[in-house]
C-alpha positions as CSV (number, residue, x, y, z in Angstrom):
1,X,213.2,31.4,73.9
2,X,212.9,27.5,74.2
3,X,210.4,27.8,76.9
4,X,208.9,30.9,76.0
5,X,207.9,29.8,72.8
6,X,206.5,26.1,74.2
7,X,204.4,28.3,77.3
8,X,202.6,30.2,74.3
9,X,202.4,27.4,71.8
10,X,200.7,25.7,74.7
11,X,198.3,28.4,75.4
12,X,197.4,29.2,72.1
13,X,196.7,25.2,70.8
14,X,199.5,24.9,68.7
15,X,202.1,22.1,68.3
16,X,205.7,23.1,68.9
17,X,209.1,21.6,68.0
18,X,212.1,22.9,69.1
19,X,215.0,22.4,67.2
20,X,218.2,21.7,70.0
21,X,222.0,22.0,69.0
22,X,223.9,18.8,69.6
23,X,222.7,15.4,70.6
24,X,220.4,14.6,73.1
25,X,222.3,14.8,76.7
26,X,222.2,12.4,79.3
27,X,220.6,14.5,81.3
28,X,218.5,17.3,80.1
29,X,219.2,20.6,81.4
30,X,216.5,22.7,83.4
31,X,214.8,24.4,80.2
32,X,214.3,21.4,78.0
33,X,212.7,19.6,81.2
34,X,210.8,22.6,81.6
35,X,210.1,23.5,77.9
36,X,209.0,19.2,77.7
37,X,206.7,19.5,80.5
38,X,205.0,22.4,78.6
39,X,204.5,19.9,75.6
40,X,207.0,20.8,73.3
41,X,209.2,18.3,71.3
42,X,212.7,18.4,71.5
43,X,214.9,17.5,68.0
44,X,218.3,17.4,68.2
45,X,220.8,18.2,65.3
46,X,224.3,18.4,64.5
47,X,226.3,21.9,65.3
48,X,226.7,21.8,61.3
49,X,223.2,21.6,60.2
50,X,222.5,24.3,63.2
51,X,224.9,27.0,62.3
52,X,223.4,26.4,58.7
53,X,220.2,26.8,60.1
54,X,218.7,24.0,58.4
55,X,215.9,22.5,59.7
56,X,216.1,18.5,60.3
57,X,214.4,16.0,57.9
58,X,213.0,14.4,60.9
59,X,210.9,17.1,61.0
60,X,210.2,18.9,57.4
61,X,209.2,15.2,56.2
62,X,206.5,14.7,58.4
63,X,204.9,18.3,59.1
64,X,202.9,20.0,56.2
65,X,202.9,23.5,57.7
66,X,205.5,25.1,60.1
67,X,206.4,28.3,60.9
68,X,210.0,29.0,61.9
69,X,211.3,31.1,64.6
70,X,214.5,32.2,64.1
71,X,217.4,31.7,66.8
72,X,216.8,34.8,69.6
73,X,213.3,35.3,67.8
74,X,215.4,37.5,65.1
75,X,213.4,39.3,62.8
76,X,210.7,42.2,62.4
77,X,207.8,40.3,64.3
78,X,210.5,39.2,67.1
79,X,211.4,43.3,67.4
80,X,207.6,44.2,67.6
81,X,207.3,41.7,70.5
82,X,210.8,43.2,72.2
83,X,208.9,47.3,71.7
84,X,206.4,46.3,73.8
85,X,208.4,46.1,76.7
86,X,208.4,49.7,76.9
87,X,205.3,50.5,75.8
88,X,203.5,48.5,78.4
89,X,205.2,50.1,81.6
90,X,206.1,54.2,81.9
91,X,209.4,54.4,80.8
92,X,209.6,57.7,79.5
93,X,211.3,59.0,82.6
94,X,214.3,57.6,81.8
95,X,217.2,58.7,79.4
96,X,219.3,56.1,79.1
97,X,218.3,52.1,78.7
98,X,220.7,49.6,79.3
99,X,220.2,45.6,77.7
100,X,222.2,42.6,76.9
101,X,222.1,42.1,73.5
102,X,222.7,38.5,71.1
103,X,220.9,38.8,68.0
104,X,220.0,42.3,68.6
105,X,216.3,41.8,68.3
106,X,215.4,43.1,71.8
107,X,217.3,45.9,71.3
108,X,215.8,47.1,68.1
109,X,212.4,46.8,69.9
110,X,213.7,48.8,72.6
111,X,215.1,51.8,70.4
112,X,211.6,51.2,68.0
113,X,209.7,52.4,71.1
114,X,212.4,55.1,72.5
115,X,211.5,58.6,72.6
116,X,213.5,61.0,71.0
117,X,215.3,62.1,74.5
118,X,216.6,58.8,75.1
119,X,219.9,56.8,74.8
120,X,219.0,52.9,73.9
121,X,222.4,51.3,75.0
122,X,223.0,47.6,74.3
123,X,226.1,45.6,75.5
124,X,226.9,42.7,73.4
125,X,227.9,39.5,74.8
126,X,229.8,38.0,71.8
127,X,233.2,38.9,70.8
128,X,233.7,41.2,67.9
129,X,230.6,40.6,66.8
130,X,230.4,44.3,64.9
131,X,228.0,43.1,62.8
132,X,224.5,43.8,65.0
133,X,224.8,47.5,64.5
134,X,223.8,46.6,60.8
135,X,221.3,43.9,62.1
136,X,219.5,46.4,64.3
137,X,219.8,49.3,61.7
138,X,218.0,47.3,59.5
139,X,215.0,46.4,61.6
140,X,214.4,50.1,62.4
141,X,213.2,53.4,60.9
142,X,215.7,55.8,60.0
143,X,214.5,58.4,62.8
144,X,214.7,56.0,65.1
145,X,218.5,54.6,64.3
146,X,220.5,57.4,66.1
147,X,218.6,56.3,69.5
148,X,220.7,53.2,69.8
149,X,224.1,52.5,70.5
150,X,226.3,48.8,71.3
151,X,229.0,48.5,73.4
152,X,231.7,45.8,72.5
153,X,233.9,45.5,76.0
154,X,231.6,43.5,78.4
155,X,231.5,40.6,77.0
156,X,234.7,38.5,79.2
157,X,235.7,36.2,76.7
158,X,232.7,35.6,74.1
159,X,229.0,34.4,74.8
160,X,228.8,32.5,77.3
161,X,232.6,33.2,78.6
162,X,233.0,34.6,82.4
163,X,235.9,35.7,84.5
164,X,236.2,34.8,88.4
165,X,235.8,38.7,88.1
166,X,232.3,38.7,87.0
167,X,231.5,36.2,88.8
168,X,232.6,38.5,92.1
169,X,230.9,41.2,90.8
170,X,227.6,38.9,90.6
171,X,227.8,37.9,94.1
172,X,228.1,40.9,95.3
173,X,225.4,42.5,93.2
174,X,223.2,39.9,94.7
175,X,224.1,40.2,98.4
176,X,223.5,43.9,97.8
177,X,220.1,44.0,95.9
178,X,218.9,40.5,96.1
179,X,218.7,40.4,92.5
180,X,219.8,37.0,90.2
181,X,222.2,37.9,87.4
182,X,223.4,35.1,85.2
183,X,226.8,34.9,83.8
184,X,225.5,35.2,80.3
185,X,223.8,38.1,79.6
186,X,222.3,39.8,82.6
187,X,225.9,39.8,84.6
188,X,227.4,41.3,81.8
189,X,224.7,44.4,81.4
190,X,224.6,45.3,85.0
191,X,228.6,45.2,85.4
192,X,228.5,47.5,82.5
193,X,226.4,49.6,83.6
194,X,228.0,49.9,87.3
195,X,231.4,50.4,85.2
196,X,230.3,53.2,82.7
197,X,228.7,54.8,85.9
198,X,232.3,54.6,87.7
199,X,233.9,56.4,84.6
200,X,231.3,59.4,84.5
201,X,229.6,58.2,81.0
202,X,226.0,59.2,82.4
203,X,225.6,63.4,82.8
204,X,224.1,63.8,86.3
205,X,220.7,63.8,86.8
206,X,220.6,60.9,84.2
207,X,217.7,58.1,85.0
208,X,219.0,55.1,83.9
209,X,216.7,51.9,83.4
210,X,218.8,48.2,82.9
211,X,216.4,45.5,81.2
212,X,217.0,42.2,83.2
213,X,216.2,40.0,80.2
């Protein structure tokens, strides 16, 4: 979302800031480089002021207007951006729809946009974090809330968290498909899906379609 969000800030003329958890690193990881090069500015907070979501002084002091995009782009705007996903390819083959989820804003865009006849499946990748179904619920319409469902067994460990058994499983997955999986979220969606598939959860004849966010 760092990058993302500096790429369109870029092309659109407007000034971005993103607001980084922790202090500055020594050596800056791929995405800030990336999301710097693109013109953004990096601020750096404490993990207190972060979790509270407040936004640094450093920056409120100085800039008149700002608009704040919430952590995983959470929100109603954020979940009109995620519906497009579906609505800009043909995807209403397909009955079941498979996608990482953290904030549960891509996944309320992807059951916004479902058709009746299909089965929005999200696998979370915190632990016990039971709380999204009532995140999503409430960015949807109430036809659209029995479309979606959230599995809570994929996610080895907690966000972030992986198991020389996932790992495996993402190796393989690439040697078979050529397809990059990262240990995050992607990883954790397609070993779910491979999994459910191995314990008969589709009907046969199901089309399945996994988001590689």
């Amino acid at each position: 979302h760092i990058v993302a969000t500096a790429a369109a800030a870029g092309k659109t003329g407007l000034k971005s800031i993103g607001i980084i958890r922790g202090e500055k690193p020594l050596v800056l990881s791929p995405t800030l480089v990336q999301a710097n090069k693109l013109g953004m500015e990096l601020v750096y907070c404490c993990r207190t002021e972060y979790r509270e979501k407040r936004i640094p002084e450093t920056v409120t002091s100085r800039e008149k207007k700002l608009y704040i995009i919430p952590e995983g782009g959470r929100g109603h705007l954020g979940m009109l951006g995620a519906k497009d996903i579906l609505l800009q390819n043909k995807t209403t083959e397909y009955t079941h729809i498979l996608s990482a989820v953290g904030t549960g804003t891509t996944l309320a865009g992807l059951a916004a946009a479902s058709t009746d006849r299909q089965h929005i499946i999200g696998i979370s990748v915190l632990k016990n974090n039971f709380s999204l179904a009532t995140e999503v619920d409430e960015l949807l319409r109430p036809d659209k809330k029995n479309n979606v469902s959230i599995l809570h067994d994929y996610h080895f460990g907690g966000y972030a968290k992986r198991t020389e058994d996932l790992i495996r499983f993402m190796n393989d997955f690439f040697r078979e498909t050529a397809i990059p999986t990262d240990f995050v979220y992607t990883g954790k969606m397609v070993y779910a899906a491979m999994d459910l598939a191995s314990k008969q959860f589709f009907l046969p004849a199901s089309k399945i379609l996994l988001m590689h966010t």
